[in-house]
N, C-alpha and C positions, 0 to 999 in steps of 0.2 A: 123552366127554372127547376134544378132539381129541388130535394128536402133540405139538404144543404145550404143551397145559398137562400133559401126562402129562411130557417133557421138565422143567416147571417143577417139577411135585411131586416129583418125584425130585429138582432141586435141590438145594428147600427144606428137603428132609429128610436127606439122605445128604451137600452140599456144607458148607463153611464157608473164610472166609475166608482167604486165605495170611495167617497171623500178619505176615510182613514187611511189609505195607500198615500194619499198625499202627504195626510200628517203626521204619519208615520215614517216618513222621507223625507219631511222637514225635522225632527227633531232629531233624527239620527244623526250622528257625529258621521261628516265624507269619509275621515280614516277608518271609521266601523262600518259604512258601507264598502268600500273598496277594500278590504281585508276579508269579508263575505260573501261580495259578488265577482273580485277581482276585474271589474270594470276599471276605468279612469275618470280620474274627477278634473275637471279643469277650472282651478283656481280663481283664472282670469276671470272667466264669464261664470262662474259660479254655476256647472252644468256638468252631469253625467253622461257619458260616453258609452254607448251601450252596443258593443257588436252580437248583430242576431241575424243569422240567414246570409250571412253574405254581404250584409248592409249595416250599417251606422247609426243608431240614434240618437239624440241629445234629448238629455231629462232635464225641465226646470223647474225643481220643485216650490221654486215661491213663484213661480208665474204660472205654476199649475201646467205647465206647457211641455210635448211632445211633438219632435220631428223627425223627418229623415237627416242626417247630417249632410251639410252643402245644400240642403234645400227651402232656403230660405222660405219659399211662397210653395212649399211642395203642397200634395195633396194629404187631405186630413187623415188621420193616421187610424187604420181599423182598431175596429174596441176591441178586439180578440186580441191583437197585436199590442194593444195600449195595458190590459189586462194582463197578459205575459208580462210586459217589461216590467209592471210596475210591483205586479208581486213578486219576481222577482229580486228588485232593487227593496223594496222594503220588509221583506221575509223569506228571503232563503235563509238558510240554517249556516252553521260552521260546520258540517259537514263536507268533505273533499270526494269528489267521484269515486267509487267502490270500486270498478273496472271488473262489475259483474253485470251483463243485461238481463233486463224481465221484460215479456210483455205486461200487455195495461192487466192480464185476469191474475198474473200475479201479484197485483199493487195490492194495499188491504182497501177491502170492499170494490176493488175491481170487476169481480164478476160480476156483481148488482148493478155497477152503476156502468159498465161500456157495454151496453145494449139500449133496443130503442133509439131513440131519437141519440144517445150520446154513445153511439156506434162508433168506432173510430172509423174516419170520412177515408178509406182508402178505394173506394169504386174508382173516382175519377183516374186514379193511377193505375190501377188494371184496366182500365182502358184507353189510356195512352200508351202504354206501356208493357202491359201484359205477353204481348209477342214480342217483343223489341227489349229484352234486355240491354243492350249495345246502349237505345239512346237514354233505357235507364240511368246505367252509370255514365253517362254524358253529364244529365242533368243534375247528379246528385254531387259529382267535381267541379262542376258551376258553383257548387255551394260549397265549395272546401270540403267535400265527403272524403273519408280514409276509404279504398274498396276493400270488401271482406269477402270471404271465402263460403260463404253460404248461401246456399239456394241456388240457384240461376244464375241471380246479381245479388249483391248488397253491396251495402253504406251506411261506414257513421258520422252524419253531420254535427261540425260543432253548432250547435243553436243557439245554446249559450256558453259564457267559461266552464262554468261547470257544469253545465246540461245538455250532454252528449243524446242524441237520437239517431237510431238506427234504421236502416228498411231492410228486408230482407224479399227479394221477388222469387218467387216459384211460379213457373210459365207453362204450369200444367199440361195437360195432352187429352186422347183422346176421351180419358174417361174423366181424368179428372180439369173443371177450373181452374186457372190462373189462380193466387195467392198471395198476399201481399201479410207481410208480419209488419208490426213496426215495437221496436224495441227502447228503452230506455238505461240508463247508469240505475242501480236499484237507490241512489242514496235522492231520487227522486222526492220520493216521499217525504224528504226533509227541508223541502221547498214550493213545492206544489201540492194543494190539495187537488183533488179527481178532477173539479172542473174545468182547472187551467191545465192539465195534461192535456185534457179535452181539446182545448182553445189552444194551445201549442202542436196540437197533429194536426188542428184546421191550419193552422197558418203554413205550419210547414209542408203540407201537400202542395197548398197556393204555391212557397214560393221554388217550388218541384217543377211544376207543371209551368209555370213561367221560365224558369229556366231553358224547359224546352221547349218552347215557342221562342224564345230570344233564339236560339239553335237553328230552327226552323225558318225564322225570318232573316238569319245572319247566311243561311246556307242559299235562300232563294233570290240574294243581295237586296233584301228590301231596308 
């Protein structure tokens, strides 16, 4: 088990949510969230729509409740992932995407805080990947990625409406390692602080490298 996922099971297991994400999504008015996050609120069931990754959620904020959408009995939904959605739905900004990227050491207080243990987690991606630009951009239009012109490979996924992320691969050579950038919209900053940026590169590697293992597994007809 790498730093990472030991990092995540300790999450998983010891972290939970700040209650005021909730109640801070209970008193907001649905037409001031969905004017904000540009999600969908569904009336009927009284439930937020939340597309992330390529997948669906439904937010309930008086049942306190998160799922995959269509997944009635799915599996319990990661705090990293619960974390993103939720600060997201209850404190992004009015801010609209800038349609300028920065990496994380441009964010302010970026350089202090994406080192150490809050490294942004791109190892596992240079090593799936690092030779293999090809199944790069595979995995990254798995995820609804635009390909960009830089590096090697890139992509910008949409993650959220408004929260564009970026990859960019450099597949190195003799002297120098492989490289992995990952990029962000700069109007970041007015929806995430440092640590959900954090928890939003973990998630979005996972759901990279799942991509391509679905690829892998679809290619060997299993």
């Amino acid at each position: 088990m790498g730093k990472y996922e030991e990092i995540k099971e300790v999450y998983n297991r010891l972290f939970q949510l700040d209650p005021r994400l909730w109640a801070d999504l209970r008193k907001a008015s649905p037409r001031d969230i969905v004017r904000r996050t540009e999600v969908r609120f569904n009336e009927a069931e009284g439930i937020y729509e939340v597309p992330f990754l390529n997948r669906r959620y439904t937010v309930d904020a008086v049942r306190e409740a998160m799922r995959i959408h269509d997944h009635a009995m799915g599996p319990e939904i990661d705090f990293q992932v619960q974390l993103v959605l939720m600060t997201y739905l209850s404190r992004a900004g009015e801010v609209v995407p800038l349609g300028r990227m920065v990496t994380e050491k441009e964010l302010r207080g970026g350089i202090t805080f994406f080192q150490g243990p809050h490294k942004l987690n791109t190892a596992p991606l240079l090593r799936r990947f690092g030779k293999n630009p090809r199944s790069f951009i595979d995995a990254g239009r798995r995820l609804e990625g635009a390909v960009q012109e830089y590096g090697d490979a890139s992509f910008v996924l949409p993650a959220l409406p408004k929260l564009p992320v970026g990859f960019i691969l450099y597949c190195g050579d003799d002297e120098f390692p492989p490289e992995m950038v990952v990029t962000f919209d700069a109007s970041i900053e007015a929806h995430f602080q440092l640590d959900v940026v954090w928890a939003l590169v973990n998630v979005t590697v996972e759901a990279l490298l799942a991509a391509s293992q679905h690829a892998n597994d679809q290619d060997s007809g299993e």
